[in-house]
py3Dmol code that shows the C-alpha trace and the ligand (Angstrom):
import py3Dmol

protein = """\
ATOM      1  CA  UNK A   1       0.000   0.000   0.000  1.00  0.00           C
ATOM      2  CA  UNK A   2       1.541   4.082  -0.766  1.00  0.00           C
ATOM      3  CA  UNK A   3       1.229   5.897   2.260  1.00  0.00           C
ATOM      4  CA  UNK A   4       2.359   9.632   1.950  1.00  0.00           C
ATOM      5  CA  UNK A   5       3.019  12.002   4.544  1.00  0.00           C
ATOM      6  CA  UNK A   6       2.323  15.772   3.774  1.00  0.00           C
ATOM      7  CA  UNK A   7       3.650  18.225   6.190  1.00  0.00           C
ATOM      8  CA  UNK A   8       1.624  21.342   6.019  1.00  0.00           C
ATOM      9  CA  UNK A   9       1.667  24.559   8.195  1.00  0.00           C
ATOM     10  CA  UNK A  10       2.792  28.421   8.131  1.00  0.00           C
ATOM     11  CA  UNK A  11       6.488  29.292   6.126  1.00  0.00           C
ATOM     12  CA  UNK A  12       8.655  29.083   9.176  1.00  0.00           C
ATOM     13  CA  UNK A  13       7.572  25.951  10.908  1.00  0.00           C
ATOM     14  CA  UNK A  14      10.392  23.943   8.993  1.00  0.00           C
ATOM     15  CA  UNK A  15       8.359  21.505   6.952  1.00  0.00           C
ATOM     16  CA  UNK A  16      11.725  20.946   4.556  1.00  0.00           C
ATOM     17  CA  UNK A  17      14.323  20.423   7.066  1.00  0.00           C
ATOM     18  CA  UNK A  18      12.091  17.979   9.072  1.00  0.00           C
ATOM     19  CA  UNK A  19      10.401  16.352   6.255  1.00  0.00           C
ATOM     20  CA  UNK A  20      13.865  15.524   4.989  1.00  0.00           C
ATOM     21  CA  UNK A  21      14.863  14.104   8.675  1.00  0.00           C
ATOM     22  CA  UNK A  22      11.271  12.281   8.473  1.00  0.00           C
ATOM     23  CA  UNK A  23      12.027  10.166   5.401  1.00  0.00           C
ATOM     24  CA  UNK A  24      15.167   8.826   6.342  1.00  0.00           C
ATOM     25  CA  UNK A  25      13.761   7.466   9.297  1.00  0.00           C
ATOM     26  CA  UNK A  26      10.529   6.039   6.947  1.00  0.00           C
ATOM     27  CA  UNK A  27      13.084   4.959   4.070  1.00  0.00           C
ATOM     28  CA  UNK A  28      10.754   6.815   2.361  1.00  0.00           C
ATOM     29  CA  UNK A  29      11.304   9.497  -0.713  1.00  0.00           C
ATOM     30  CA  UNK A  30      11.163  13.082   0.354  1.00  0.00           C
ATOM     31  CA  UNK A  31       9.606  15.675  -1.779  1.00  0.00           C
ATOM     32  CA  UNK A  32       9.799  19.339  -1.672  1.00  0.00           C
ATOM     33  CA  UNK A  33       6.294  20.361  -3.255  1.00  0.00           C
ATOM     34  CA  UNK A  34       7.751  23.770  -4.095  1.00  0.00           C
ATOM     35  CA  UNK A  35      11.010  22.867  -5.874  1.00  0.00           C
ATOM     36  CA  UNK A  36       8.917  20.038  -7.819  1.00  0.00           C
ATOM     37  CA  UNK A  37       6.506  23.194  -8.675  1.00  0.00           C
ATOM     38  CA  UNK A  38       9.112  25.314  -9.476  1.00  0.00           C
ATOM     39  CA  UNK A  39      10.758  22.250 -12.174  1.00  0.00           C
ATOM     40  CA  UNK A  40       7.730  21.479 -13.508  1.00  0.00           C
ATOM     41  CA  UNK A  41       6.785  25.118 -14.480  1.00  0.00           C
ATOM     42  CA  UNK A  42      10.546  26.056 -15.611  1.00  0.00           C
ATOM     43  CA  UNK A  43      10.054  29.534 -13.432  1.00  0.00           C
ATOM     44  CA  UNK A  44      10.806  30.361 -10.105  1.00  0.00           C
ATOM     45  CA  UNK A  45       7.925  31.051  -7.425  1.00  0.00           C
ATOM     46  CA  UNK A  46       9.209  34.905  -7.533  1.00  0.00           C
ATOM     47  CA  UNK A  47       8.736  35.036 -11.608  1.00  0.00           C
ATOM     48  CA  UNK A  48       5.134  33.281 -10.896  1.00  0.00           C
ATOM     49  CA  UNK A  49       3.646  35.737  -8.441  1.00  0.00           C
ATOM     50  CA  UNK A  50       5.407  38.560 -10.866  1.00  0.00           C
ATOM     51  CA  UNK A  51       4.291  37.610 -13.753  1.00  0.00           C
ATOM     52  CA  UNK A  52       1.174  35.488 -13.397  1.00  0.00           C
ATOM     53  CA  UNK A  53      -0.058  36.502  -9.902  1.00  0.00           C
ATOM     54  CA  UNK A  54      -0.892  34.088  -7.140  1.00  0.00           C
ATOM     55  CA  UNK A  55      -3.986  32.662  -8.299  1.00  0.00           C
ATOM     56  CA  UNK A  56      -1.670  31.107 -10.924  1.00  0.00           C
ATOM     57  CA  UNK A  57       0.894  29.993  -8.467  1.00  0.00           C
ATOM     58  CA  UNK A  58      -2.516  28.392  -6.845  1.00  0.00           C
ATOM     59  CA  UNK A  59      -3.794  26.674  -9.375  1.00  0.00           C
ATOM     60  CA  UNK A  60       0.188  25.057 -10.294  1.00  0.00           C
ATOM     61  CA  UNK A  61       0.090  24.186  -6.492  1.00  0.00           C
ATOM     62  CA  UNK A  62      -2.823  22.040  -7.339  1.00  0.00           C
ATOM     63  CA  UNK A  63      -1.790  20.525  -9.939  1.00  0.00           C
ATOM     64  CA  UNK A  64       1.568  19.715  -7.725  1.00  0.00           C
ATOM     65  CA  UNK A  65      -0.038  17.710  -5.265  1.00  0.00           C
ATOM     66  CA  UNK A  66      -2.716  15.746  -7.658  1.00  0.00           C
ATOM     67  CA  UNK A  67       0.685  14.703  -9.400  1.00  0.00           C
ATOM     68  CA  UNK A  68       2.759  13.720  -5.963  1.00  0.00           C
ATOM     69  CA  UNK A  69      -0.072  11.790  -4.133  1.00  0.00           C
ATOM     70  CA  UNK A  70      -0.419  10.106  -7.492  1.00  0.00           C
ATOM     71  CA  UNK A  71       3.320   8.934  -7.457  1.00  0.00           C
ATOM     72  CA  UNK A  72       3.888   5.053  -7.172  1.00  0.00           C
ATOM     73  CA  UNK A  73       5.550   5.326  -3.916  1.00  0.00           C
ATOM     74  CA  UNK A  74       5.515   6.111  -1.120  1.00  0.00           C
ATOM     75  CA  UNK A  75       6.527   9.721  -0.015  1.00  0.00           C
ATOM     76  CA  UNK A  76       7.375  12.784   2.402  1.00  0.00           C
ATOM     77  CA  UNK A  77       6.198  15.715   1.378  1.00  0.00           C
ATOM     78  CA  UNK A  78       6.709  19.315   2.591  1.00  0.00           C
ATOM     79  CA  UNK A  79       4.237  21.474   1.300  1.00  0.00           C
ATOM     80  CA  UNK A  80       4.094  25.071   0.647  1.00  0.00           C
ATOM     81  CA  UNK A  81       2.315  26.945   3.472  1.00  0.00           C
ATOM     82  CA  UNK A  82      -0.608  27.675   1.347  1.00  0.00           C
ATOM     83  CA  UNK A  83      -1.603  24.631   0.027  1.00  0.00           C
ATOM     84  CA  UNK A  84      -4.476  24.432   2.173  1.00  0.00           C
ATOM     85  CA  UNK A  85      -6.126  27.358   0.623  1.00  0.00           C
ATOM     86  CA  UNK A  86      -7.704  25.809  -2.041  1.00  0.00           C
ATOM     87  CA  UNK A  87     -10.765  23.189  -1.515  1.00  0.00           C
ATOM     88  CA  UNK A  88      -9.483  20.886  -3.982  1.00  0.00           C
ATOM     89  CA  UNK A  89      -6.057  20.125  -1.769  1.00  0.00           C
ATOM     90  CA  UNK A  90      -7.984  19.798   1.414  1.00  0.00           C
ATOM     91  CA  UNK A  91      -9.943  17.217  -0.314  1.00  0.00           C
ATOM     92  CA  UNK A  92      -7.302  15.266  -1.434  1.00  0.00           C
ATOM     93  CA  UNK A  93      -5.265  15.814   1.955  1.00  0.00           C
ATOM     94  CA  UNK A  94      -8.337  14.452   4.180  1.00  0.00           C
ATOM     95  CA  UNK A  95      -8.288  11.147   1.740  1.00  0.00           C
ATOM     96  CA  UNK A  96      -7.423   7.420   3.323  1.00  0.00           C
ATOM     97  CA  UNK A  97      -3.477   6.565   3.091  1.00  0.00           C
ATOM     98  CA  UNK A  98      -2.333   9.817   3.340  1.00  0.00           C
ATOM     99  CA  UNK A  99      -1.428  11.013   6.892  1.00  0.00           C
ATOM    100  CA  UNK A 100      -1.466  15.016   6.726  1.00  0.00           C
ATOM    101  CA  UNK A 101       0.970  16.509   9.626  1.00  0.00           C
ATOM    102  CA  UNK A 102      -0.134  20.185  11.462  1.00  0.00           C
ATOM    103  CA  UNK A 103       3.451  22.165  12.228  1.00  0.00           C
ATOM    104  CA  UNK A 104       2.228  24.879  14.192  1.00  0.00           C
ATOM    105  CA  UNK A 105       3.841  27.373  16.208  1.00  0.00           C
ATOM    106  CA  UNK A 106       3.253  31.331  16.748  1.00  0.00           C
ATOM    107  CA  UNK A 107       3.391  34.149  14.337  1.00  0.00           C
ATOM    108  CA  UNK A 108       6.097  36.050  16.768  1.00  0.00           C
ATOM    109  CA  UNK A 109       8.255  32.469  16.731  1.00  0.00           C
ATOM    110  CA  UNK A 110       7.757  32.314  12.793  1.00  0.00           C
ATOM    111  CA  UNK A 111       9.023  35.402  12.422  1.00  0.00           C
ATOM    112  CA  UNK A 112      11.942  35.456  14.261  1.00  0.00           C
ATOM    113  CA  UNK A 113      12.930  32.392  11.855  1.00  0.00           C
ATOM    114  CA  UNK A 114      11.933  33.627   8.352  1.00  0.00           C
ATOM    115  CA  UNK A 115      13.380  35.836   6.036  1.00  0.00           C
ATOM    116  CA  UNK A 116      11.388  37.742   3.039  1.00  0.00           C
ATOM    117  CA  UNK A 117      13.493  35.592   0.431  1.00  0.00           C
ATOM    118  CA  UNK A 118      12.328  35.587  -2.900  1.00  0.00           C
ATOM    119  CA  UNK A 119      10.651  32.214  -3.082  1.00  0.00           C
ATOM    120  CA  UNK A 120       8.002  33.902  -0.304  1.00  0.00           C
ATOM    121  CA  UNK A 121       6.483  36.745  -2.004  1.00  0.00           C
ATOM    122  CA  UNK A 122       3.866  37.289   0.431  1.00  0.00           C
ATOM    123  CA  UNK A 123       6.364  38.068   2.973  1.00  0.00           C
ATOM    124  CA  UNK A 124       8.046  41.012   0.572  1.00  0.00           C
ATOM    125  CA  UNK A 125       5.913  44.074   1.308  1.00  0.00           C
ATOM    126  CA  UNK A 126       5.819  47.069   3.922  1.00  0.00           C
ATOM    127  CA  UNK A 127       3.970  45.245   6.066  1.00  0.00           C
ATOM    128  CA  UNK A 128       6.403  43.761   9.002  1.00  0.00           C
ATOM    129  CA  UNK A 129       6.887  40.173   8.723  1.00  0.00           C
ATOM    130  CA  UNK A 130       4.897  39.294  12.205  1.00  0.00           C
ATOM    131  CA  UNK A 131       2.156  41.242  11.404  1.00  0.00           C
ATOM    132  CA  UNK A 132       1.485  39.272   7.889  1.00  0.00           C
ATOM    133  CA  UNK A 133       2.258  36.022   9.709  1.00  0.00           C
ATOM    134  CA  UNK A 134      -0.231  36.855  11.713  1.00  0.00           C
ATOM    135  CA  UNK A 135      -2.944  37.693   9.375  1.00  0.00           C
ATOM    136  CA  UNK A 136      -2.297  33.924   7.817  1.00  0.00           C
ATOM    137  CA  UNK A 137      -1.855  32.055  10.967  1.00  0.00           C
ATOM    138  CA  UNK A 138      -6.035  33.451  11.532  1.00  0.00           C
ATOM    139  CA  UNK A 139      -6.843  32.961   8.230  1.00  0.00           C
ATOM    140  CA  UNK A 140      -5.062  29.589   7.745  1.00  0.00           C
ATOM    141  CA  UNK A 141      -5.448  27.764  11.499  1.00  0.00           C
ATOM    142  CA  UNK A 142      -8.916  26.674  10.316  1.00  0.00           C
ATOM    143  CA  UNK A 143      -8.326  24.963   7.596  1.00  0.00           C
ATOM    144  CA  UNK A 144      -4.983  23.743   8.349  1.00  0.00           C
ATOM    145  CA  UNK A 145      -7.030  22.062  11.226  1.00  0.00           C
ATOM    146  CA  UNK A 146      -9.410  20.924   8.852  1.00  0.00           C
ATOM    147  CA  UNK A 147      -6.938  18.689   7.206  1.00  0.00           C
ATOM    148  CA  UNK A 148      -4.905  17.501   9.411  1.00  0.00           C
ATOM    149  CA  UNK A 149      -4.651  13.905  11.011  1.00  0.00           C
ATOM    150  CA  UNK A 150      -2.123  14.734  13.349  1.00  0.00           C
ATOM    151  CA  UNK A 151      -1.219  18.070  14.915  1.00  0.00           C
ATOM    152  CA  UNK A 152       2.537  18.972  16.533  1.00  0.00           C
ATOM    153  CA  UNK A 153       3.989  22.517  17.970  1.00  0.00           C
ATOM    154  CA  UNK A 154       7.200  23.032  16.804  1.00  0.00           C
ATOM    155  CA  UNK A 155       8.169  25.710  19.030  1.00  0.00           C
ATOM    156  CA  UNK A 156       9.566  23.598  21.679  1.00  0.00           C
ATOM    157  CA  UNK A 157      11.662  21.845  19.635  1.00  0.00           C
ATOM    158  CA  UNK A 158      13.380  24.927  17.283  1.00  0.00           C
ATOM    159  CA  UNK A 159      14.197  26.660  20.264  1.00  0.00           C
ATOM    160  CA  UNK A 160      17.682  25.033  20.221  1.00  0.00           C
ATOM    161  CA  UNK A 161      20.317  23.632  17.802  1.00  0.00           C
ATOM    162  CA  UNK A 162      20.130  19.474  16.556  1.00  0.00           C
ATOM    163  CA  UNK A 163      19.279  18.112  18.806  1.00  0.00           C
ATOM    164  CA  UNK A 164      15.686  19.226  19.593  1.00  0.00           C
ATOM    165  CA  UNK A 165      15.147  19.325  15.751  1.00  0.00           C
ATOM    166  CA  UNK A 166      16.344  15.414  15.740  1.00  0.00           C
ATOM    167  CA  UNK A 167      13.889  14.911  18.557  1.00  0.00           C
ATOM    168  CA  UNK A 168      11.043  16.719  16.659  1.00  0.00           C
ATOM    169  CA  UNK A 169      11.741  13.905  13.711  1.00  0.00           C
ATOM    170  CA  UNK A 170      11.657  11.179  16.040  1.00  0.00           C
ATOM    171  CA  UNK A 171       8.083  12.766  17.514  1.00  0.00           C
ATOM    172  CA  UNK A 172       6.504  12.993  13.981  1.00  0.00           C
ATOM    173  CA  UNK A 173       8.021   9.321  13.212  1.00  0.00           C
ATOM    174  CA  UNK A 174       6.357   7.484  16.264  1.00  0.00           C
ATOM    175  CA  UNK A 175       2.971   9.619  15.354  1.00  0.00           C
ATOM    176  CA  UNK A 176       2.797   8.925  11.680  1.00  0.00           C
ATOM    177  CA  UNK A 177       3.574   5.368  12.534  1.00  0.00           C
ATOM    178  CA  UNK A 178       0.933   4.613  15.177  1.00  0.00           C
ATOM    179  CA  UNK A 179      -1.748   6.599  12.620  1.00  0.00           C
ATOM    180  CA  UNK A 180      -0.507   4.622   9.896  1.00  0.00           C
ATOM    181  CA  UNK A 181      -1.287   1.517  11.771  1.00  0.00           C
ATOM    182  CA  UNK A 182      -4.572   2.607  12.607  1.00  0.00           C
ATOM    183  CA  UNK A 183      -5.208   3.360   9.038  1.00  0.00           C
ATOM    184  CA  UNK A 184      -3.766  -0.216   8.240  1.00  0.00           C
ATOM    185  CA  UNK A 185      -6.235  -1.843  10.724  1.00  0.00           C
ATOM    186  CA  UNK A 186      -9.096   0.158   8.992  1.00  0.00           C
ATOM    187  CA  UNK A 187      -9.533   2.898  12.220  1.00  0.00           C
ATOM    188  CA  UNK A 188      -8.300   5.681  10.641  1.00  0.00           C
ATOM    189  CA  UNK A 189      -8.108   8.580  13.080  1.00  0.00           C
TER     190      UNK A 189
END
"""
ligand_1 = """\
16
S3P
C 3.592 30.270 0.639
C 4.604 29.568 1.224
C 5.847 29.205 0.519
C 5.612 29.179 -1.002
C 4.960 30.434 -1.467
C 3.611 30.686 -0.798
C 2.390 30.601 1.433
O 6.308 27.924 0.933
O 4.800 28.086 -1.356
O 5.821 31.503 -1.211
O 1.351 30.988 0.836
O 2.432 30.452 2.679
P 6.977 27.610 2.413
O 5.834 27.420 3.356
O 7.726 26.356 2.166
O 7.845 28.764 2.741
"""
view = py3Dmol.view(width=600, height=400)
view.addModel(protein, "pdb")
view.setStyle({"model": 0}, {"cartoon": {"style": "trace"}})
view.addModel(ligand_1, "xyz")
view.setStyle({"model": 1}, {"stick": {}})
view.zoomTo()
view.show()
């Protein structure tokens, strides 16, 4: 059976760095759904929100994850932190097999930890980086919620250098397998 695991949750929360950890542990493939975007579409995420705005970026983002959870085996995917936004995704996220992972943690946290590089348009404006982190985390939290099986704050564990991120891995390991073998058993939770 393909199982996938899709990390979703604000920029910040460090879907990449611990997705990456996540599949080594699974011996499982790990995807970056915004590098596999960016390939596919031959432009960066910057040249996308420039030139076609973000509806367009939206719509690739779709397309993205129809084509990952499709893939032939199984997977680790870090998403980008608005894939939740559109109803299609959250409909394919809240489908049996795949085990959709919550990083949360606050907008002040986030923001200490992101910069407004190019691949985040929505964090280059005038408006300071907390305060637009903000504005998603309410707008977001919902439906972030709405998808996911299994929910984890991250905060604890980024406060300090490896070793709290290795134990954050380890965390998300012994959750995702205990759902999976729910799901296995047919109790999906
Ligand atoms: C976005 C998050 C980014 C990227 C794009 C839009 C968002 O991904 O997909 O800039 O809407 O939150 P990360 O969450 O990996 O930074």
């Amino acid at each position: 059976m393909i199982r996938h695991v899709v990390l979703v949750g604000l920029m910040g929360t460090g879907k990449s760095t611990v997705g990456r950890r996540i599949a080594a542990r699974l011996d499982r493939d790990f995807i970056d759904a915004d590098e596999a975007l960016v390939e596919r579409a031959g432009r960066s995420i910057a040249e996308i929100f420039a030139e076609s705005g973000e509806e367009a970026f939206r719509a690739l983002e779709v397309e993205m994850l129809d084509a990952l959870l499709a893939g032939e085996r199984s997977t680790v995917i870090a998403s980008g932190g608005g894939v939740v936004l559109r109803s299609e995704n959250r409909t394919r996220l809240a489908e049996p097999g795949i085990t959709t992972v919550w990083l949360t943690a606050g907008p002040a946290f986030l923001a200490s930890r992101v910069s407004p590089k190019p691949h985040r348009p929505l964090l280059v404006s005038d408006e300071p980086t907390v305060d637009v982190l903000t504005r998603l985390h309410e707008e977001r939290s919902p439906l972030y919620a709405e998808v996911a099986d299994l929910t984890v704050d991250v905060e604890p564990f980024h406060r300090d250098d490896d070793g709290p991120r290795t134990a954050l891995a380890d965390r998300i390991v012994d959750l995702v397998t205990a759902h999976e073998a729910g799901i296995i058993e047919g109790t999906p939770s």
